[in-house]
Backbone bond lengths (Angstrom), bond angles and torsions (degrees), N, CA, C in turn:
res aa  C-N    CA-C-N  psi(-1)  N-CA   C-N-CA  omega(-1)  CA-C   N-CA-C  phi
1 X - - - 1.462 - - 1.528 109.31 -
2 X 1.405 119.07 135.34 1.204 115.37 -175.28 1.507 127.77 -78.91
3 X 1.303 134.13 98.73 1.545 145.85 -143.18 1.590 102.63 -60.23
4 X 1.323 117.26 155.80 1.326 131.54 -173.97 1.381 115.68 -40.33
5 X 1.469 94.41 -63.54 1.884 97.81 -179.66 1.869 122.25 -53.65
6 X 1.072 117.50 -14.70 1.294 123.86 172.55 1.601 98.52 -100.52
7 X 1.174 144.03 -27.57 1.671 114.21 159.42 1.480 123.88 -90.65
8 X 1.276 97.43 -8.53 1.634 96.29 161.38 1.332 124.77 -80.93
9 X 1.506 119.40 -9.53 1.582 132.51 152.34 0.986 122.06 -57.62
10 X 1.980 105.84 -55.79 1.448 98.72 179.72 1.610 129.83 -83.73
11 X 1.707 111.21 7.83 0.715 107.89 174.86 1.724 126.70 -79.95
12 X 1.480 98.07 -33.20 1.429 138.36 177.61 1.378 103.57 -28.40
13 X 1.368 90.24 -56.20 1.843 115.97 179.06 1.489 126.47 -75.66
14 X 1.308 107.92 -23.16 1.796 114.69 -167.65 1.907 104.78 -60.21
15 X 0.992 103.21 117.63 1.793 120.24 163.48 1.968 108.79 -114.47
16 X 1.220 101.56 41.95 1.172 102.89 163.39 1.936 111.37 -59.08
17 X 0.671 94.60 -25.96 2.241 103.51 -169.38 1.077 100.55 -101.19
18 X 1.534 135.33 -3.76 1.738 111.49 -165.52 1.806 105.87 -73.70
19 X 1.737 110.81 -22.74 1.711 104.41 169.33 1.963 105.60 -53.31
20 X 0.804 82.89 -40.33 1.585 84.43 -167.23 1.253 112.36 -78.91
21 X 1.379 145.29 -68.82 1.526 134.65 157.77 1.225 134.47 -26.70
22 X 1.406 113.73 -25.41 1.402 131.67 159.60 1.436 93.41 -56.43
23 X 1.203 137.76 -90.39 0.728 129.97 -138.63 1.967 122.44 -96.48
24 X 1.612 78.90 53.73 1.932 101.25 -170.91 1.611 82.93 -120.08
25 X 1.678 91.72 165.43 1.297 105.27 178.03 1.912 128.83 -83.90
26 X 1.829 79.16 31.78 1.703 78.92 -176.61 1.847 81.96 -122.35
27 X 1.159 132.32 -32.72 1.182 149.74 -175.93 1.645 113.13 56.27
28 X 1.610 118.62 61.94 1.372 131.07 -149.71 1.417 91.64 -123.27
29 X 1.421 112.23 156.46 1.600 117.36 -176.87 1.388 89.00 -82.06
30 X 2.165 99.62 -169.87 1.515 96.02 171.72 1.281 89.03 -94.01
31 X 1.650 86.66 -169.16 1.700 117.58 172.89 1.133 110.75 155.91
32 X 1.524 97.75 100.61 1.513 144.48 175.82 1.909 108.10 -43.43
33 X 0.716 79.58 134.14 1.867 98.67 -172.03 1.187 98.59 -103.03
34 X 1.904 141.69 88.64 0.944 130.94 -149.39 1.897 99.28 -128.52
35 X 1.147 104.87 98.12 1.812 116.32 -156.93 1.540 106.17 -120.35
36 X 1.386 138.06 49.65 1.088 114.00 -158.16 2.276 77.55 -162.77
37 X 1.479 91.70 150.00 1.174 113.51 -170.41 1.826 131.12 -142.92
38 X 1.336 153.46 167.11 1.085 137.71 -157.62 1.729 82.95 -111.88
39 X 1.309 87.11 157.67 1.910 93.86 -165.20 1.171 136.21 93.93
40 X 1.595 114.52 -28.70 1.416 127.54 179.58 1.462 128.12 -40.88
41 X 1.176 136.18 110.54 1.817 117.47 177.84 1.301 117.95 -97.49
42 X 1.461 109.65 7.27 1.716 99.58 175.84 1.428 104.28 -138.04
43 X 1.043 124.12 125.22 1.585 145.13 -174.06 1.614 107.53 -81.91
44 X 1.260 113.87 124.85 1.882 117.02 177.23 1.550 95.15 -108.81
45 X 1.306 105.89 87.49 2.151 92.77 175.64 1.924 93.39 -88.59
46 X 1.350 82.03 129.91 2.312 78.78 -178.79 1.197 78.01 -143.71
47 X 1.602 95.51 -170.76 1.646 109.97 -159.57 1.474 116.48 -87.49
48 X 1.271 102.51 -62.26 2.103 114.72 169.80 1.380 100.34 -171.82
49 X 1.451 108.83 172.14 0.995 127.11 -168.92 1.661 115.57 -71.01
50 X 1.264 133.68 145.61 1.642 103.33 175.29 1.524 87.63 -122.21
51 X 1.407 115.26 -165.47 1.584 121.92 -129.74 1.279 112.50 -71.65
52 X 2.086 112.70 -29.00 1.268 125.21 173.74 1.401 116.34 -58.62
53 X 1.434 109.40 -49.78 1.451 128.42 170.67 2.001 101.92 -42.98
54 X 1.102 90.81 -49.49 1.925 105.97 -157.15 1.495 89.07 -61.00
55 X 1.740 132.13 -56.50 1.526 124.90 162.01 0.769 133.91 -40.38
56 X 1.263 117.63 -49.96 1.957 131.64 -156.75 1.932 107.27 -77.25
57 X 1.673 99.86 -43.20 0.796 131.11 -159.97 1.463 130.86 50.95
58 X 1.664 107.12 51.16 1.233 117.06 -132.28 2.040 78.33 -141.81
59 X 1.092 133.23 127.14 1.500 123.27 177.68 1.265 108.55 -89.71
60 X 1.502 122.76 142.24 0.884 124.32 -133.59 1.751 168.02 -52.91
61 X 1.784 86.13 107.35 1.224 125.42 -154.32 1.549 110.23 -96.60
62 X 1.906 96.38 62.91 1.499 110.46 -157.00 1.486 88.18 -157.16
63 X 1.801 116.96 175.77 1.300 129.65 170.10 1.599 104.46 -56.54
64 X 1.051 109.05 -41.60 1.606 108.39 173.49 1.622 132.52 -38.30
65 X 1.693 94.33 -50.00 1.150 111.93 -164.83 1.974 97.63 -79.11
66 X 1.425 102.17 -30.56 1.373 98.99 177.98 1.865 127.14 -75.29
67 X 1.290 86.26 4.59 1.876 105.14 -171.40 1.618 87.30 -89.76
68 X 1.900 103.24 -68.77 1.261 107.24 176.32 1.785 134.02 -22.74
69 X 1.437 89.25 -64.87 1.788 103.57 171.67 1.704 111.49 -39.81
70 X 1.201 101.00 -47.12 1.795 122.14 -163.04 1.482 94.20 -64.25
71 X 1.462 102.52 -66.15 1.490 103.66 -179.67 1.945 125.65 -53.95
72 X 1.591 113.53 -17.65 1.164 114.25 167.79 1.574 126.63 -100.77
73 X 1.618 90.36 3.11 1.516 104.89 179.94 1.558 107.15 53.99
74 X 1.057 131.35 52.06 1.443 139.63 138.62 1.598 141.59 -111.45
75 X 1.145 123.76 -169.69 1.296 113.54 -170.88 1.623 110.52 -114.59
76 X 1.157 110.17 161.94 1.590 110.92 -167.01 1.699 88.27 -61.28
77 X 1.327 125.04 -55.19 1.711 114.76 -177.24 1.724 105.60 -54.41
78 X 0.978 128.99 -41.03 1.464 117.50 176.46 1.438 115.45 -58.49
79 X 1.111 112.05 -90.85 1.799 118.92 162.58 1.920 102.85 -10.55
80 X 1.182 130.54 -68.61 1.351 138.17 -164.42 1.658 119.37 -76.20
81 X 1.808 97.78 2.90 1.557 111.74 179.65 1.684 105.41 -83.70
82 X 1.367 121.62 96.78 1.895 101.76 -176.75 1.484 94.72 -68.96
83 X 1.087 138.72 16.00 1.819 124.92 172.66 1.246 88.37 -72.55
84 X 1.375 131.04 -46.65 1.255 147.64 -122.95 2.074 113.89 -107.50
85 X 1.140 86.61 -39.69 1.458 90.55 -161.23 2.009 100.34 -168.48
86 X 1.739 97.33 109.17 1.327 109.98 173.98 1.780 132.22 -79.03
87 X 0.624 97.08 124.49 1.940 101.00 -172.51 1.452 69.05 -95.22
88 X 1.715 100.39 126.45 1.786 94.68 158.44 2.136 74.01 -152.17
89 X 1.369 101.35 103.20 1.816 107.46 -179.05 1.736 98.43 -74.79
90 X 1.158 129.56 173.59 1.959 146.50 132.04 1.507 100.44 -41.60
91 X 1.312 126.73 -73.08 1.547 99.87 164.83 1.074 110.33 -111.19
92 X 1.570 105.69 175.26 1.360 113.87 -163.05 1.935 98.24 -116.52
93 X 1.064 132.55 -22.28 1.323 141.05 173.88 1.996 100.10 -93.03
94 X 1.611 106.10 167.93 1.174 140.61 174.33 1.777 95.14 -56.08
95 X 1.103 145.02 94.36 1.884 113.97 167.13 1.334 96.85 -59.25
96 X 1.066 175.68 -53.79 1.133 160.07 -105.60 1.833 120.85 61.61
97 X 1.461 127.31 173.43 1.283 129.61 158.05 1.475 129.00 -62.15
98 X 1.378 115.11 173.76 1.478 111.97 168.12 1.175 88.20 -110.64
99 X 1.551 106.92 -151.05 1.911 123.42 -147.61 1.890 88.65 -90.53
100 X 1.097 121.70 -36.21 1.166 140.15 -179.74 1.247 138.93 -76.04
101 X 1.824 103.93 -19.18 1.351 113.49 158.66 1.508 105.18 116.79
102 X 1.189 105.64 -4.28 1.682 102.53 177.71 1.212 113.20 -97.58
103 X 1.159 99.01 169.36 1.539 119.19 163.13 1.410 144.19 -45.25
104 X 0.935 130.30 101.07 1.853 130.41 -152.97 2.127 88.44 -85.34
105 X 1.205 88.40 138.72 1.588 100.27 164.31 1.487 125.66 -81.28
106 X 1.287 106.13 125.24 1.708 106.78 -165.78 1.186 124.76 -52.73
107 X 1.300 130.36 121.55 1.147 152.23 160.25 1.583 111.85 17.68
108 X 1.313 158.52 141.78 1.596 129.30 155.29 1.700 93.61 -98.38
109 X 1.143 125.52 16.90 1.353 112.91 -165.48 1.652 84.35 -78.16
110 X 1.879 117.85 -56.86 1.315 123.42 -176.81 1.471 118.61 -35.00
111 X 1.568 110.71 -55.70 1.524 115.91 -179.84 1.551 127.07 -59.70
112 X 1.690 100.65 -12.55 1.436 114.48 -154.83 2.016 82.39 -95.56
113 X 1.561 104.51 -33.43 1.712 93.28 -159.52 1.434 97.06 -101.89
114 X 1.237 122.79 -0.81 1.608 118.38 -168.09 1.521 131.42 -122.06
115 X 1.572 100.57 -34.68 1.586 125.69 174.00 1.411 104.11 -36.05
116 X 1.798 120.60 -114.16 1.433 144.06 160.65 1.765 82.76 6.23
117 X 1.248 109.62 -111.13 1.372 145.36 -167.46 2.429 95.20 -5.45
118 X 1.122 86.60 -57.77 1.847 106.34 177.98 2.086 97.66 -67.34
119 X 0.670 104.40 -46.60 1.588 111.89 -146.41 1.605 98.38 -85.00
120 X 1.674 123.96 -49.46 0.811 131.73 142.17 1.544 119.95 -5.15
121 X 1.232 133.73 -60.49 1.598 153.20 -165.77 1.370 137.80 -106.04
122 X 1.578 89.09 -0.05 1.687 107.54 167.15 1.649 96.87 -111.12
123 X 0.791 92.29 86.41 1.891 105.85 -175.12 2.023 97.32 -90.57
124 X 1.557 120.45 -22.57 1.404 114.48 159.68 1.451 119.36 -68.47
125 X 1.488 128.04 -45.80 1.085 122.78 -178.98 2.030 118.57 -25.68
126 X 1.498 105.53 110.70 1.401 99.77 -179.48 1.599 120.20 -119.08
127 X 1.270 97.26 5.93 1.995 115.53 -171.41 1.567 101.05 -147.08
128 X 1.493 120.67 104.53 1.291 114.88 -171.03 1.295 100.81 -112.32
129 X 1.498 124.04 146.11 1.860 116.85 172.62 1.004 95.45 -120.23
130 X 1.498 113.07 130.19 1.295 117.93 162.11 2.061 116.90 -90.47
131 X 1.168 108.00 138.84 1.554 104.41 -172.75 1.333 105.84 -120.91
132 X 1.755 124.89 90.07 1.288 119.93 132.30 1.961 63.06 118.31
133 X 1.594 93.82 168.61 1.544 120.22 -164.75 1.184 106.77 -72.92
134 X 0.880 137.93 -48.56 1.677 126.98 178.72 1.806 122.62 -52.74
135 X 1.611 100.87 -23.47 1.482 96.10 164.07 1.386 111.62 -110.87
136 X 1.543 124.27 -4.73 1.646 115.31 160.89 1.310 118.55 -67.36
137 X 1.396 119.07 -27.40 1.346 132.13 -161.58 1.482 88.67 -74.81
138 X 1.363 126.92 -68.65 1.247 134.74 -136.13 1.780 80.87 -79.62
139 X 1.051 135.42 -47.21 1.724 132.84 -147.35 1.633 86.58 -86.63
140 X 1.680 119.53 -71.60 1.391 93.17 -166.73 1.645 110.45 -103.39
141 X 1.542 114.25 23.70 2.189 97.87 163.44 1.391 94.97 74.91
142 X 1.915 112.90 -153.84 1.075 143.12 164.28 1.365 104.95 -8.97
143 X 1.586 124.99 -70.19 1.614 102.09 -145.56 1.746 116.28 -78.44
144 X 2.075 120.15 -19.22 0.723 101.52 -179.80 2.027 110.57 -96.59
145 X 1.001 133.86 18.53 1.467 144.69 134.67 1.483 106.10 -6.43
146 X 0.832 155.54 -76.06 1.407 165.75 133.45 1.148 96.04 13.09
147 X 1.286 144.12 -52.20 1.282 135.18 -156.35 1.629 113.45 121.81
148 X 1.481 107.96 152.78 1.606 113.71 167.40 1.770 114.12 -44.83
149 X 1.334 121.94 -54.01 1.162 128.28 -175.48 1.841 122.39 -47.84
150 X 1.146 93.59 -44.32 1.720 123.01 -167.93 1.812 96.29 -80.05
151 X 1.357 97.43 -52.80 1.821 95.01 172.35 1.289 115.64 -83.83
152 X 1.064 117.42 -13.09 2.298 97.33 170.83 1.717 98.27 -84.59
153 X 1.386 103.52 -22.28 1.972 98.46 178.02 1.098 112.39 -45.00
154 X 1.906 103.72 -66.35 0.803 136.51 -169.45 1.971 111.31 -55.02
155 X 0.608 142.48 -2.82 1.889 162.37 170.89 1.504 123.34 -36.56
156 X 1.058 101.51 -13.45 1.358 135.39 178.26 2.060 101.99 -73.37
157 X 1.302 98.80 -46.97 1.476 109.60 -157.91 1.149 103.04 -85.26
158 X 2.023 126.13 -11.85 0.941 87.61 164.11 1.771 107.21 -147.97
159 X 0.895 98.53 42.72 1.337 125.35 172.07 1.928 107.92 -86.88
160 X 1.696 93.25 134.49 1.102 145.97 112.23 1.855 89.88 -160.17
161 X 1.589 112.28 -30.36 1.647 110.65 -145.31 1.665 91.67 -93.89
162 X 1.974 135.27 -12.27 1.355 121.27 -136.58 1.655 72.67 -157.82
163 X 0.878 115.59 171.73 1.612 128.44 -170.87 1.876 104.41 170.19
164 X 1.240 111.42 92.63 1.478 122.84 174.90 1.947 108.80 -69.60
165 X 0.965 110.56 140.18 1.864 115.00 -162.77 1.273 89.30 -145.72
166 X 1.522 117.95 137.99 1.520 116.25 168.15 1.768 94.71 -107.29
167 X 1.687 98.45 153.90 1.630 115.26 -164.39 1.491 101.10 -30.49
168 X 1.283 124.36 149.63 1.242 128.95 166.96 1.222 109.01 -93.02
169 X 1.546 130.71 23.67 1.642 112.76 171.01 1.229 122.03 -82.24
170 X 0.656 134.28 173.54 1.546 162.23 176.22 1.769 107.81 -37.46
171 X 1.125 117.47 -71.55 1.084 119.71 146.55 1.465 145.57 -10.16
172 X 1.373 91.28 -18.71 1.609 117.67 -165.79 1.775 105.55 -102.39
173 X 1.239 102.38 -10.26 1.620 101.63 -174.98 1.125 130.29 -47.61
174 X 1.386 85.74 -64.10 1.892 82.75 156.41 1.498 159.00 -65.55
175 X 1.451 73.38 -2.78 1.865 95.87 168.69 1.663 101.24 -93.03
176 X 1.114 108.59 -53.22 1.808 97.52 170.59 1.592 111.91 -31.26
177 X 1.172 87.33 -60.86 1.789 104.41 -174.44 1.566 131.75 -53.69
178 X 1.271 91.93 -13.85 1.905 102.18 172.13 1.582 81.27 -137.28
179 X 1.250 139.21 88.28 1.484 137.88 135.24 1.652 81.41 179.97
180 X 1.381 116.76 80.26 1.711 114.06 161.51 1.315 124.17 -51.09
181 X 1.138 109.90 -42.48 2.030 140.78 -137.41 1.934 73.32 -79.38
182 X 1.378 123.10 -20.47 1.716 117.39 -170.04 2.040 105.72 -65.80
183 X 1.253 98.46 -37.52 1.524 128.88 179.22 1.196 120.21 -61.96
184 X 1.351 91.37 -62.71 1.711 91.12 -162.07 1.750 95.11 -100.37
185 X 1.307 133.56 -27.87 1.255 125.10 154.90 1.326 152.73 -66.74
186 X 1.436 117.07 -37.09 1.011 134.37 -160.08 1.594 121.66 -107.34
187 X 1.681 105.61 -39.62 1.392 131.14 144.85 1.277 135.86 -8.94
188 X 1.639 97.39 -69.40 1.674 114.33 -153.52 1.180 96.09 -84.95
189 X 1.829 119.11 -11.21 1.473 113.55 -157.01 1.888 86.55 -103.98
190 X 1.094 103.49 -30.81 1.603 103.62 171.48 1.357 132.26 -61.99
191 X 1.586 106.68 -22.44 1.286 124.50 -166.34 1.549 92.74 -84.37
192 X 1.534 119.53 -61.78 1.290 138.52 157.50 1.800 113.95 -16.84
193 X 0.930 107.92 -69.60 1.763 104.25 173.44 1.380 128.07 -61.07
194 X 1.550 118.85 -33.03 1.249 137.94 -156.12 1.428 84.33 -64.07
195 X 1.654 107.41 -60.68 1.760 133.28 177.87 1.679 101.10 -10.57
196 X 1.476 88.77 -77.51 1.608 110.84 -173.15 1.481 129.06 -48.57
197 X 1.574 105.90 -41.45 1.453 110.67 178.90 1.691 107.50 -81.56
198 X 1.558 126.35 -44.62 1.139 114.55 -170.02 1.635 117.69 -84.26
C-alpha cells in the first residue's frame, strides 16, 4: 500500500478542478490544503477550504476556525499539531464562488479520488467530527439524510467515536441560538473526549 507521505505529495499536486475553478466567479487555480499526519487521534472531516483558508493555506484560519477551536476546547498549537488532529475536508481546494457571491459546494470529483485513499491510513484517528452535511452524509449515509439539524440532535447515536457539528461559521448564529441543548449538551461531552484522545 502506498504510505502517507507519497499521497500527501500527490495530493499537494492534484489539479484535477483547475477546468472547473477557472471557470467560477473567483477564477483561481487549485491548491490543496494538505493538513493531515500519521499519529493523529482526532479526525476534522469539514467541507473545503473558503477563500481565507485558500490564502493562508492554513485550515481553518478564519472566525470559523476560532469558534471551532472553542467548541473543541483546545489551543490554536493543539488543533495545528497534524500528530494530533487531521483536517482531512470533502474538498481539499477553495471551490470558488457563484455569480452571487456564495459558496460553490465541493467538487465530488475530490471526495471520489481522495477520501478512501486518505482515510484508509489514519488507522490512529479515534474521535472523528464531522462538520456540516456533506461530511455527515458521506461518513454516516441514511441517518444524517434528514438534514444537519436532525443529525447533530441525533449525536447521541454516535458518540463517544463520531460527533456530527454543524459549520461553525458565522452564519451559524442563529442556529446556535434556537438549538441551545447544542451548548449546554453536546459540548461539555465533546470537550470531555477531545481531552482523552489528544
Amino acid at each position: 500500500m502506498e504510505d502517507l507521505r507519497s499521497v500527501k505529495e500527490r495530493l499537494a499536486a492534484c489539479r484535477i478542478c483547475a477546468d472547473r475553478f477557472a471557470a467560477t466567479a473567483t477564477s483561481h487555480s487549485p491548491r490543496p490544503v494538505v493538513w493531515f499526519d500519521e499519529g493523529a487521534s482526532v479526525l476534522v472531516a469539514s467541507q473545503a477550504p473558503g477563500m481565507r483558508v485558500h490564502e493562508a493555506m492554513t485550515p481553518f484560519w478564519d472566525r470559523s476556525g476560532q469558534r471551532l477551536r472553542q467548541w473543541m476546547g483546545v489551543t490554536d498549537e493543539e488543533f495545528y499539531d497534524r500528530s494530533r488532529v487531521a483536517i482531512v475536508p470533502m474538498g481539499f481546494c477553495f471551490p470558488g464562488y457563484d455569480a452571487k457571491g456564495g459558496d460553490l459546494p465541493p467538487p465530488p470529483v475530490c471526495w471520489k479520488t481522495w477520501r478512501t485513499v486518505i482515510l484508509d491510513r489514519l488507522s490512529t484517528v479515534r474521535l472523528t467530527l464531522l462538520i456540516g452535511g456533506y461530511a455527515q452524509r458521506w461518513h454516516l449515509g441514511a441517518p444524517a439524510k434528514a438534514g444537519v439539524t436532525a443529525t447533530v440532535a441525533a449525536w447521541r447515536d454516535h458518540a463517544p467515536a463520531v460527533f456530527p457539528l454543524p459549520h461553525p461559521s458565522w452564519r451559524n448564529t442563529a442556529w446556535l441560538k434556537r438549538n441551545p441543548w447544542f451548548e449546554t449538551d453536546l459540548l461539555p461531552v465533546l470537550r470531555r473526549r477531545v481531552r482523552e484522545v489528544i
